[in-house]
VEXTORSE-743845 format. One record per residue (C-alpha): y, x, z; residue in three letters. Coordinates in steps of 0.1 Angstrom, whole numbers, plus 2048, in hexadecimal, padded with zeros to 3 digits. Example, Ala and Ser with C-alpha at 12.3 -4.5 7.8 and 13.67 -1.06 7.14 Angstrom:
2
7D387B84EALA7F5889847SER
//
This chain:
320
3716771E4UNK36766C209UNK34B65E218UNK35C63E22CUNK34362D245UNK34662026AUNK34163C280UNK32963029BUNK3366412BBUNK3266452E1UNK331645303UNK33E66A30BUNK33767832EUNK350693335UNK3456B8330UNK3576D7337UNK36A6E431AUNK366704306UNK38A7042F1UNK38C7112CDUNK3A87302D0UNK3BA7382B5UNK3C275A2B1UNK3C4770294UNK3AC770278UNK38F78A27CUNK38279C25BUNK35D79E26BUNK34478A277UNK3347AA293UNK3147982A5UNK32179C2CBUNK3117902F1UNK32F77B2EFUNK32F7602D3UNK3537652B9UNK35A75A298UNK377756280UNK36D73C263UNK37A747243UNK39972E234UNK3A0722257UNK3BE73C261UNK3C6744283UNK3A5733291UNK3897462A4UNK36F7322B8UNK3637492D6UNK34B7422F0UNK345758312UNK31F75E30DUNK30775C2E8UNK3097402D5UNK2E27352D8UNK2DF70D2D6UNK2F17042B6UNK2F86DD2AAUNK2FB6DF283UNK2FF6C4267UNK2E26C6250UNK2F16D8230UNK2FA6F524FUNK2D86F5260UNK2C76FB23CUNK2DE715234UNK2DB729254UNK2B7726256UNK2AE74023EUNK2BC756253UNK2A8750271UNK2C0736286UNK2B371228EUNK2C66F729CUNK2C16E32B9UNK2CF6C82ACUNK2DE6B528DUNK2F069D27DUNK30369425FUNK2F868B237UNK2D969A22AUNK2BE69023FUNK2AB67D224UNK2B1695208UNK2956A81F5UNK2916CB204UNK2A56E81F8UNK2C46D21FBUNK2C56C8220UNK2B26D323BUNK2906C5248UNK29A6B926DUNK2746B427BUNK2706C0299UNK2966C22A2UNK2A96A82B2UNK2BE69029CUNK2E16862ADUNK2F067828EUNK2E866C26BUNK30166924FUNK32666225FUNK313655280UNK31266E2A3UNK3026612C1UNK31A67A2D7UNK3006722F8UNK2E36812E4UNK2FB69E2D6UNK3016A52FCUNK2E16A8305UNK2DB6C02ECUNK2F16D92FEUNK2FC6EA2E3UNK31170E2E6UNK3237092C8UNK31F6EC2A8UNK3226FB284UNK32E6E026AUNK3416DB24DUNK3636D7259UNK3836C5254UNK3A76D2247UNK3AD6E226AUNK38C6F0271UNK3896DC296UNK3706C4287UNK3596B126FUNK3676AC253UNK358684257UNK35E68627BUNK38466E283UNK39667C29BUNK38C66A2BBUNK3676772B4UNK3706982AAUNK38969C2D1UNK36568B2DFUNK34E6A52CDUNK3666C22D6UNK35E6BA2FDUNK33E6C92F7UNK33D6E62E5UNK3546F92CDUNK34F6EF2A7UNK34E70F28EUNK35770026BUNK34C70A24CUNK364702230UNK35A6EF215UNK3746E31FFUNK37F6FB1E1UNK3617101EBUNK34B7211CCUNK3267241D9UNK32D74A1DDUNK3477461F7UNK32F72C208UNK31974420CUNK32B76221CUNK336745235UNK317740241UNK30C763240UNK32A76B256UNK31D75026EUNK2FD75F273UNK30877E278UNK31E771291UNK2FE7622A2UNK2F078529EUNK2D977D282UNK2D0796262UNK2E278B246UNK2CF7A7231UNK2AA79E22FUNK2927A6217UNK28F78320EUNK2B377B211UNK2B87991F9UNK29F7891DFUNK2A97651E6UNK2CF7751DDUNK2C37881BDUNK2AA7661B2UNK2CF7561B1UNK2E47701A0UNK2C876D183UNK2C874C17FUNK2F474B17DUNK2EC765163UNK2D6752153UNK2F1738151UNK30575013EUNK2F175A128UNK2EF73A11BUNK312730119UNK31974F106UNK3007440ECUNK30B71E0ECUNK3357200EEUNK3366FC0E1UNK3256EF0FEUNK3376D9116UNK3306C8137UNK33C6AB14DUNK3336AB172UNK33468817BUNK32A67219BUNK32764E194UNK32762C1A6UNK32960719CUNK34E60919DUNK35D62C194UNK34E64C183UNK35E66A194UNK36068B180UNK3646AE18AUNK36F6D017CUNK3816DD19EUNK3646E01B8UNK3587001C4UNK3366F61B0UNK34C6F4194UNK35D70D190UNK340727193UNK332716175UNK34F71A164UNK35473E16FUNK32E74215EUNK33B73413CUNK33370E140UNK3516FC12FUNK3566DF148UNK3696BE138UNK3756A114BUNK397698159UNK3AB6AD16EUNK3A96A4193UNK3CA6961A9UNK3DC6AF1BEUNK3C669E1DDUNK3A96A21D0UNK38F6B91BFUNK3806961ADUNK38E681192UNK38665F18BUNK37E65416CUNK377628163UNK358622154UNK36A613136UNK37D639133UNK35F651134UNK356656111UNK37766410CUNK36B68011BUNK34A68C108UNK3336A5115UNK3106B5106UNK3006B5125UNK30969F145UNK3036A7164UNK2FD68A17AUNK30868C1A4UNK2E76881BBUNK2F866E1CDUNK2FE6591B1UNK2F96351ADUNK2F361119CUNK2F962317EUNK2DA627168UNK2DA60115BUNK2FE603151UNK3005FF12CUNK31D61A12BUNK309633138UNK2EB632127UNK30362B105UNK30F64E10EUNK3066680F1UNK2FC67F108UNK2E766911BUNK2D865A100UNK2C86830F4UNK2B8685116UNK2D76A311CUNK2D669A143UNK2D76AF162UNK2E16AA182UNK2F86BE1A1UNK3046BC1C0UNK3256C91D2UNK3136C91F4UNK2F36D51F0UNK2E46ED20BUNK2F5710207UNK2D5723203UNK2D173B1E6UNK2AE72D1DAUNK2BB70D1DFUNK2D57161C2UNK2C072E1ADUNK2AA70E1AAUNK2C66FA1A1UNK2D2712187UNK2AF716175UNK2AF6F0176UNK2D06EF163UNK2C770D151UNK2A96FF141UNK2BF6DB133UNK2DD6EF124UNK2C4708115UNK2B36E6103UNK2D76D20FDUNK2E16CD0D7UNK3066C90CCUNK30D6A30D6UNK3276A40B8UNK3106B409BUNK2F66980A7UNK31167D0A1UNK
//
């Protein structure tokens, strides 16, 4: 599923060019004077500047998820701005080139940023919102280090951003990151431990809208809850996608104890098919998010959250 909005674009004054080389895949993120990186899932591709990479232009979900480690941005841009903290990134103080699928590239400039550190497209070269006349524009002013997101488990999130700060010379092995790390393995444990006691329970991971509910078993998101014991249900997602889409009409064929409902659903809580749900109607609701800030108290929150409503579910089909 894509977010599909009018990009709002800015006159562009030229700027020298730092190129993207491609070259082969390096195993290890080694803080260095002079700034290189190989993203993980982007083959062949290593963004390398001259000099340190010190003025940084992230999207929000980046700039929260770096930021336990130490590294601010000068700038951002992107989804998230309004969300509640530990899922985007509180911007005050920093400047604000871009909200949602919008980029004033003037403002971006004036930033001077070394590098910008986003979630990025199929090829790695650029936002994975940004079309491609923006993304050649944005690429005239700094080299963009992507950070994959699609088919990612939070895990593998993670050690990507790790890698970028210790790319950026940051430590990656603080006290507090080491406790923020452990805080998360216990809650996923948690998870377990209730899933081992409760193998009927099932769960749908669902975003909906006016129009269309949209379901979800292959995310990253997913499939860690799946590899802790949760048995997802919901159809299974096209070959182009990681979502499915489900008619309003066709979602009680697939009955859950507890639903999970997407943060960035909407006009949805009047409809009499959802709240005719069984599962809706036993209060067996939780929420999630595919693109929540990559922090590991951001998730271990999430966890206990989710933790703490299939620890309370019933069996929807022994209340029936």
């Amino acid at each position: 599923m894509r977010r599909r909005q009018l990009l709002a674009l800015s006159a562009l004054a030229p700027l020298a060019l730092v190129a993207c080389t491609r070259e082969p895949e390096s195993t290890a993120a080694t803080p260095a004077a002079n700034f290189s990186y190989s993203p993980a899932g982007y083959d062949g591709v290593t963004v390398t500047l001259d000099r340190p990479a010190e003025r940084i232009a992230m999207d929000y979900y980046s700039a929260a998820a770096l930021a336990p480690y130490g590294i601010a941005p000068v700038a951002v841009f992107g989804f998230g701005r309004n969300e509640s903290p530990g899922k985007s990134f509180d911007s005050t103080g920093v400047e604000v080139v871009g909200t949602d699928m919008e980029l004033d590239t003037e403002a971006l400039a004036a930033a001077a940023p070394d590098i910008i550190v986003a979630y990025g497209n199929d090829t790695g070269d650029g936002w994975t919102w940004w079309d491609d006349k923006l993304k050649e524009q944005v690429s005239a002013l700094a080299p963009f280090v992507p950070v994959r997101l699609s088919d990612q488990t939070p895990d593998e999130m993670f050690a990507q951003y790790a890698a970028i700060a210790q790319a950026l010379g940051a430590d990656t092995e603080t006290d507090a990151i080491a406790s923020a790390r452990q805080d998360f393995d216990d809650a996923r444990r948690r998870i377990r431990d209730i899933t081992a006691q409760k193998d009927w329970l099932t769960v749908l991971l669902a975003n909906f809208n006016a129009d269309i509910i949209y379901t979800a078993k292959e995310l990253g998101v997913a499939t860690m809850l799946a590899d802790d014991g949760v048995r997802l249900v919901g159809p299974d997602a096209g070959a182009d996608s990681s979502w499915a889409e489900v008619s309003w009409e066709k979602i009680s064929d697939y009955p859950a104890d507890v639903l999970l409902v997407h943060d960035a659903s909407a006009d949805y809580e009047d409809n009499p098919i959802f709240t005719s749900l069984p599962t809706v109607t036993a209060d067996q609701l939780g929420s999630w998010d595919d693109k929540r800030a990559f922090t590991y108290d951001g998730y271990a929150a999430w966890l206990n959250e989710l933790a703490e409503v299939l620890d309370r579910a019933d069996d929807i089909d022994r209340q029936s």
